[in-house]
C-alpha positions as CSV (number, residue, x, y, z in Angstrom):
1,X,205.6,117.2,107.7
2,X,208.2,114.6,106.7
3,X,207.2,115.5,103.3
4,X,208.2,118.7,103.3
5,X,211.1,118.9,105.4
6,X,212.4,116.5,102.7
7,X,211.8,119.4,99.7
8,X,213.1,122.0,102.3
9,X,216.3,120.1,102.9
10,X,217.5,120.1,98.9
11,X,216.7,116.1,98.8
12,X,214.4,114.0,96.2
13,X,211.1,112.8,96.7
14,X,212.9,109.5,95.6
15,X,215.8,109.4,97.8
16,X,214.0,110.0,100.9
17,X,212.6,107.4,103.6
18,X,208.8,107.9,103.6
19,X,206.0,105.7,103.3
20,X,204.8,107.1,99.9
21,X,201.3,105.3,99.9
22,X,197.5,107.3,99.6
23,X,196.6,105.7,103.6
24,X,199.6,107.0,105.2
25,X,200.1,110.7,103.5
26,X,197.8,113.7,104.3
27,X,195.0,114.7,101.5
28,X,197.0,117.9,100.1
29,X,200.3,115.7,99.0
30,X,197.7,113.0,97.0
31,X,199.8,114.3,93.8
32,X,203.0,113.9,95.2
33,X,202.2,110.6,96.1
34,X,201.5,109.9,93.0
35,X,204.0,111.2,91.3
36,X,206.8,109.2,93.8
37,X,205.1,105.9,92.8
38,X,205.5,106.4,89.2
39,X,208.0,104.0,88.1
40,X,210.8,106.8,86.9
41,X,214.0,106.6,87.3
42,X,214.9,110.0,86.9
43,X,214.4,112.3,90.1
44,X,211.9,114.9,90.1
45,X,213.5,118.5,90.7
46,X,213.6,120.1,94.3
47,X,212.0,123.2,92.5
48,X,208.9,120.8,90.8
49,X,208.1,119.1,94.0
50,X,207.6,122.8,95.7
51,X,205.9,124.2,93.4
52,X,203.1,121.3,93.4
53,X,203.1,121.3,97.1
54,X,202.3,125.4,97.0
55,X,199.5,124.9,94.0
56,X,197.8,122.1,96.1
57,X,197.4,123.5,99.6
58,X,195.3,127.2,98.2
59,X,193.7,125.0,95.9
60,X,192.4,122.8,98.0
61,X,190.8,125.4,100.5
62,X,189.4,127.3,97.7
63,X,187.3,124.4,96.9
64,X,186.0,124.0,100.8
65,X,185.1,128.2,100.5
66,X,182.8,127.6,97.6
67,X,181.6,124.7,98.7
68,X,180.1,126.2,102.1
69,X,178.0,128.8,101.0
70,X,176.0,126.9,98.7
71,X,175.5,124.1,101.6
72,X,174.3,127.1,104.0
73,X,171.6,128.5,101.3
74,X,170.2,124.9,100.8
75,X,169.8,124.9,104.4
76,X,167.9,128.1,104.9
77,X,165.1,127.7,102.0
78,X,161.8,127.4,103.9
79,X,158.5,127.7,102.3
80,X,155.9,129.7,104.2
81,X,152.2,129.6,103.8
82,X,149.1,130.7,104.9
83,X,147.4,128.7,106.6
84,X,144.7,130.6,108.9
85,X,142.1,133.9,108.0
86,X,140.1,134.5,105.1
87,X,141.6,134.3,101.5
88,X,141.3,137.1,99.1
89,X,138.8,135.9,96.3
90,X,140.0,138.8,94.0
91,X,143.8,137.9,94.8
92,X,142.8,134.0,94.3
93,X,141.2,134.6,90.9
94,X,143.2,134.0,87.3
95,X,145.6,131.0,86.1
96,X,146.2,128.0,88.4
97,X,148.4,125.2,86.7
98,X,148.0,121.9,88.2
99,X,151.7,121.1,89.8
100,X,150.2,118.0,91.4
101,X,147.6,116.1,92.6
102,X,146.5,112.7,93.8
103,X,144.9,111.4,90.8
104,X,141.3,111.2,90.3
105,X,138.1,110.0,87.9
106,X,138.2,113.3,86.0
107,X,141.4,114.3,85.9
108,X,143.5,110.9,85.4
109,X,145.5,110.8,83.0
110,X,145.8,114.7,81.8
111,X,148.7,117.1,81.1
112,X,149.0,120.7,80.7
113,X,146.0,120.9,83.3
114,X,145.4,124.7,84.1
115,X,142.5,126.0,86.2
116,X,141.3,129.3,85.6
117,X,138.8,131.5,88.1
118,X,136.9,134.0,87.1
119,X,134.3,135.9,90.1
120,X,131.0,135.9,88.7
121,X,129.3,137.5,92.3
122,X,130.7,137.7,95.9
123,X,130.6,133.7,96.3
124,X,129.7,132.3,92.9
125,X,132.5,131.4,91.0
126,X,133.2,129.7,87.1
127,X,136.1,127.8,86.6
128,X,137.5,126.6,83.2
129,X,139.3,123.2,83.9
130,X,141.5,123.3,80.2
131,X,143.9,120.1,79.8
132,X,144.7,117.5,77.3
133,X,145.1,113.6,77.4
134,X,148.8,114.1,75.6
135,X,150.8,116.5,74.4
136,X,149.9,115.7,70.9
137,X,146.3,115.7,71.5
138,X,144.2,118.6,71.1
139,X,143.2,121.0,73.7
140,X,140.1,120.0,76.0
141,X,137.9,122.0,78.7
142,X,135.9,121.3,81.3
143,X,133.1,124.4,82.8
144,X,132.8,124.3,86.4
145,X,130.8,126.3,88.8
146,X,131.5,126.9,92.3
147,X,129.4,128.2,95.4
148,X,132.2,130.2,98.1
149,X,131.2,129.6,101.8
150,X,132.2,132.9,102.9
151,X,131.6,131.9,106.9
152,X,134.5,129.7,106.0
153,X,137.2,132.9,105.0
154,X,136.2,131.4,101.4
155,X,137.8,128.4,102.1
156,X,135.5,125.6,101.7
157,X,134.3,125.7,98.2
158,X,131.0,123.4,96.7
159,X,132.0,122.8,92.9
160,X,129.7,121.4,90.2
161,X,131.1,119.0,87.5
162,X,129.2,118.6,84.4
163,X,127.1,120.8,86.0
164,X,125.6,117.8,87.9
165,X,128.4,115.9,89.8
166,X,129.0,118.0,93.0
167,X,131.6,118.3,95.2
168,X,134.0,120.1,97.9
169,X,137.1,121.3,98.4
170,X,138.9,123.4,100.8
171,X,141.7,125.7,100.0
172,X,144.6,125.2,102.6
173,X,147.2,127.0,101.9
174,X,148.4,130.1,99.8
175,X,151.4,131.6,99.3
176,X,151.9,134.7,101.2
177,X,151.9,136.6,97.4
178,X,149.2,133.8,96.0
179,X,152.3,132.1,94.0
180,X,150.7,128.8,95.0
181,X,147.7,127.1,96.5
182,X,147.0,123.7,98.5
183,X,143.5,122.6,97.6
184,X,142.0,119.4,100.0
185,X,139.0,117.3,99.4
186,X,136.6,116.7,102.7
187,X,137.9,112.8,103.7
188,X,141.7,113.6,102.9
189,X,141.6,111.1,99.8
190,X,142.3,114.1,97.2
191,X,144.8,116.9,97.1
192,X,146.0,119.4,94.7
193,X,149.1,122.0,94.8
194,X,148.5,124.8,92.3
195,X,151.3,127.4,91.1
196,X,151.0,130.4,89.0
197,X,153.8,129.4,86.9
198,X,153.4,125.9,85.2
199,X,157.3,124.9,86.5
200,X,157.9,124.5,90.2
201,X,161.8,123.7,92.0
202,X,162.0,119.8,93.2
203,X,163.0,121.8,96.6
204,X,159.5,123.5,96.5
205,X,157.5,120.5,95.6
206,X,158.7,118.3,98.0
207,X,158.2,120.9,100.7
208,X,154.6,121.5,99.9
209,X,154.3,117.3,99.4
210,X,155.1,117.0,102.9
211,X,153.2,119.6,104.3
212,X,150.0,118.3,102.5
213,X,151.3,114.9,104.7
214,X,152.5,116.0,107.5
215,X,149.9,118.9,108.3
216,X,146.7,117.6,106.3
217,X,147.5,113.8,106.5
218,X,147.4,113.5,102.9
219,X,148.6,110.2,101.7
220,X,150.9,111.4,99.5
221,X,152.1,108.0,98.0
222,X,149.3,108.5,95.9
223,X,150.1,112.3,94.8
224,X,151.6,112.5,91.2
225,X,153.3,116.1,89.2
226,X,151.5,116.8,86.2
227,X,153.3,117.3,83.0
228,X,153.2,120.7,82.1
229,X,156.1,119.7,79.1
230,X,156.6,116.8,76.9
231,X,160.0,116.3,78.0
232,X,158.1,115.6,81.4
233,X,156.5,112.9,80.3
234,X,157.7,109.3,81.6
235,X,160.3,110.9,84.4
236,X,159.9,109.5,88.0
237,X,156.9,110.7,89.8
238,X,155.4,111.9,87.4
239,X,151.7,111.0,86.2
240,X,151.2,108.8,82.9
241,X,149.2,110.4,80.2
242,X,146.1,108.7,78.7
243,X,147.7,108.9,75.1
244,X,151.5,109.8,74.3
């Protein structure tokens, strides 16, 4: 207030008794301050000093409007899955791309890893497992069949590698719209999160992360992203390709 009952009363910035340091002034008259502790000897005009006290008050709440709404929609982005009833094989069929997974003997090292289902009879299933060791590396692909326990909801899955090396996995979790999947492994010691679409938000991610830890008991410090891109490649968190 001393400030500006200086301005109102005709007087100088200069010529009147204030303590015209950052601690001891309010936030919106930080560029008067600064202004009154340049070393000028000329005064600054009555008209000047108002005008930058006027620009800096609306300015100054304009920022705090933008600023909330963006805070609140952070705030209200929740993933939901489901987690309970049978999936829909038809709807679970097509393109998976690997977002992440905790690596494992087959899949170590790979990028641009993509699943793909096709329904052969009500609970067999083939998969093609397509990926590559680095970007610059030719394409690769693994055949994989798959027996559906249907008593499950077609959840729990018996899978054939090399057409010799068996095991199990259980789907999780699927998006409401099938947008993206959590696959576990019987034991807890793998996990996968599968999307439709090879990029996924950090916000997303980490959501789903947490879930597979909080909800599945996951150990998730062993969970890696799979580059989907080159310019992936070497950023935190995600997995190192066999060849770059």
């Amino acid at each position: 207030m001393a400030v500006l009952e200086c301005i109102l009363g005709g007087r100088h910035l200069i010529d009147c008794d204030l303590p015209l340091t950052g601690a001891s002034l309010p936030a919106e008259h930080a560029a008067l301050t600064f202004i009154g502790a340049l070393p000028v000897m000329r005064p600054i005009p009555v008209f000047v000093s108002a005008m930058l006290l006027s620009l800096a008050l609306p300015l100054s709440q304009a920022f705090a409007q933008e600023a909330a709404p963006a805070t609140a929609t952070a705030a209200t982005t929740t993933v939901e899955g489901i987690a309970e009833g049978p999936i829909d094989l038809q709807r679970f069929m097509g393109r998976w791309y690997v977002i992440g997974r905790v690596p494992n003997f087959i899949e170590r090292g790979h990028v641009a890893s993509v699943n793909t289902y096709t329904l052969r009879d009500d609970d067999k299933v083939a998969i093609k497992y397509q990926f590559r060791e680095g970007f610059a590396e030719p394409e690769e692909e693994i055949d994989i069949r798959a027996k559906v326990d249907e008593e499950s909801g077609n959840r729990s899955w018996r899978t054939w590698f090399y057409r010799v090396v068996p095991t199990r996995s259980r789907i999780l979790e699927v998006a409401p719209d099938y947008s993206w999947a959590l696959i576990g492994y019987p034991g807890r010691e793998m996990a996968w999160i599968f999307a439709r679409e090879p990029d996924m938000d950090n916000a997303t991610y980490r959501q789903l992360a947490t879930r597979l830890r909080d909800k599945y008991d996951v150990n998730t410090d062993k969970l890696k992203r799979v580059p989907q891109h080159p310019q992936q490649v070497d950023k935190l968190g995600f997995e190192v390709p066999n060849k770059k």
